[in-house]
N, C-alpha and C positions, 0 to 999 in steps of 0.2 A: 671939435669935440675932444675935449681931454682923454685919455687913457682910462684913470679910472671912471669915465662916466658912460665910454664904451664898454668898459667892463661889471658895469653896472647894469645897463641896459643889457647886453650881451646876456649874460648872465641869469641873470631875474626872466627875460624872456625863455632861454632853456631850460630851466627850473622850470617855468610853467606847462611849457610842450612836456617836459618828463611826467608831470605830476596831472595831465589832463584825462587820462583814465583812473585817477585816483578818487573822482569823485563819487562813482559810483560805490566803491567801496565805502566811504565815508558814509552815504546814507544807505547803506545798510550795517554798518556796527559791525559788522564780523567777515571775518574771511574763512574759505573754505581750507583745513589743512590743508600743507605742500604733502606732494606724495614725492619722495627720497628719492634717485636713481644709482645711488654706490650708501654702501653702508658708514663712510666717514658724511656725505651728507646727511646719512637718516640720523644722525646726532643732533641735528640742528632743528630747531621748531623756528617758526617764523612770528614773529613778535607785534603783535599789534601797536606796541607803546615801548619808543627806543630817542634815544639822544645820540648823535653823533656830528663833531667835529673833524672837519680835515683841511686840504687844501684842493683845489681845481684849477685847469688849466685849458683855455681853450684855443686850439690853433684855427684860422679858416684864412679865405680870400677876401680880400678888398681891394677891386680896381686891378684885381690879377696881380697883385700883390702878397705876398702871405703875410698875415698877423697873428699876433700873439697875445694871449690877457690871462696874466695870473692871478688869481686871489684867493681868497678861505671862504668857509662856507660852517654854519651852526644850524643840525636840522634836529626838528625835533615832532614826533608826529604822536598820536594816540586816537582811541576810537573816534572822538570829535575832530581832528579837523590837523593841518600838519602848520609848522611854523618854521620858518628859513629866515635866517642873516645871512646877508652876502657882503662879507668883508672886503677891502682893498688886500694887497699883499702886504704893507704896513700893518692890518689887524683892529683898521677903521671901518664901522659898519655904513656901508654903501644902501644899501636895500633892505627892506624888509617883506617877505611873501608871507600873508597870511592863506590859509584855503580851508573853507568849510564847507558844510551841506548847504550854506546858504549863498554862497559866492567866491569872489577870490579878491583880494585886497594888493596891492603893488603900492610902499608906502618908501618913499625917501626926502630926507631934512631937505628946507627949504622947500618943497614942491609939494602940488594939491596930490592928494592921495589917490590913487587910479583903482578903479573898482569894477568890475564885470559880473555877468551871471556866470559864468564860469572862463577858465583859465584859458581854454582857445583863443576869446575873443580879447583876454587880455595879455595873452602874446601877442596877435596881434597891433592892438593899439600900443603896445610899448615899444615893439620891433619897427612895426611898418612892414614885415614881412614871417610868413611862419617856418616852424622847424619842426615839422611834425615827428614826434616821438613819445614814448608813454612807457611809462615800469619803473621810473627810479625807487618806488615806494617799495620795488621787490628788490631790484639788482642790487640796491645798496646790502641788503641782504643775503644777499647771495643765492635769490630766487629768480626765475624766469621761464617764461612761456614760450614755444616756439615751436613754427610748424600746425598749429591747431590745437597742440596738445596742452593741458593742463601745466596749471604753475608746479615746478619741481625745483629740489637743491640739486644746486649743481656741484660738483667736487673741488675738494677746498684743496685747487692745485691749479693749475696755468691751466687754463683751457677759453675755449674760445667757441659762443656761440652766436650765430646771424637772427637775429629777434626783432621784430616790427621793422625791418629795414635798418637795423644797426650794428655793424659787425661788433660784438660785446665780449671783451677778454678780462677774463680776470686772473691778473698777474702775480698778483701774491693774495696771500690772507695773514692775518693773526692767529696764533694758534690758542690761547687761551683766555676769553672762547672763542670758537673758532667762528670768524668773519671775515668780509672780504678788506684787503686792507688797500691794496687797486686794482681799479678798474680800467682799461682802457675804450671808448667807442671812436667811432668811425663810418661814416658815410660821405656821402655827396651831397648835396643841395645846387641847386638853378641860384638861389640868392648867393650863398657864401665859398661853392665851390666845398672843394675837399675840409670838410670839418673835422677833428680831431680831439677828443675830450678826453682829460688823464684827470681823477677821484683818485683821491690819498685819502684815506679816512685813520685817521688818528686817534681817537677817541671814539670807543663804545659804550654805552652807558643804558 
């Protein structure tokens, strides 16, 4: 299996585990305000309908081996339903994720298009194996839940919070406006061993 088709696959299936609590929001249309924790977050509202472009990078194990798969990533979400390209590092489109109230789609050239009642099941069948994780529809925001408590902004500075099992840093932001601009996470997995994901987000829209 070539590079980019592991990081296609790679990819498209982590996207899906991020975005696998996302459906419930999706049928219901609305989200509940963030409540602020420092007054540079209470600046920020959380955006139901946003575009954003960047780069991703995901390190783990294979064969107790460490690997590496870089590429970009074009997200684009609103009340209806969210929409992912998953670029090579060239800035050739690998993948396509679609996700609505009605399903989840996993569409790439040449191949029949993978379709599931929801995104668990088609990580699964893209993986062969899952990576259980949920929030990117907030983190890429610079929102997050943790400990039980309510989704809140979190401060648009390095800090670093443990959320559904993922150690979550955000390393820098943009300041005008102000968003996360990286992210780093970090866990373990029984399939991939030590996994490591670095979001560059380049583009807010």
């Amino acid at each position: 299996m070539s590079s980019t088709t592991r990081f296609s696959l790679l990819a498209s299936a982590f996207f899906c585990a991020l975005l696998s609590t996302g459906c419930a929001s999706l049928n219901n249309q609305t989200k509940a305000p963030a409540t602020a924790v420092t007054s540079t977050a209470s600046t920020r509202q959380y955006q139901q309908q946003i575009q954003i472009s960047g780069k991703i990078s995901i390190q783990y194990q294979q064969a107790d081996k460490p690997q590496s798969l870089p590429g970009g990533f074009e997200w684009e979400q609103d009340a209806q339903g969210i929409r992912i390209n998953l670029l090579s590092p060239l800035g050739q489109t690998m993948a396509r994720i679609t996700q609505t109230a009605q399903g989840a789609t996993l569409e790439q050239d040449g191949k029949v298009p993978r379709t599931a009642r929801d995104l668990d099941q088609l990580l699964q069948d893209t993986l062969g194996w899952s990576l259980p994780v949920a929030g990117l529809r907030d983190w890429l925001q610079g929102f997050v839940a943790a400990d039980g408590k309510p989704l809140v902004a979190v401060k648009a500075e390095d800090q670093t919070v443990n959320t559904q099992g993922w150690k979550l840093r955000y390393v820098s932001w943009h300041e005008q406006p102000s968003f996360p601009k990286r992210i780093d996470l970090q866990r373990y997995t029984e399939q991939a061993g030590d996994v490591s994901i670095r979001i560059v987000v380049n583009e807010w829209k």
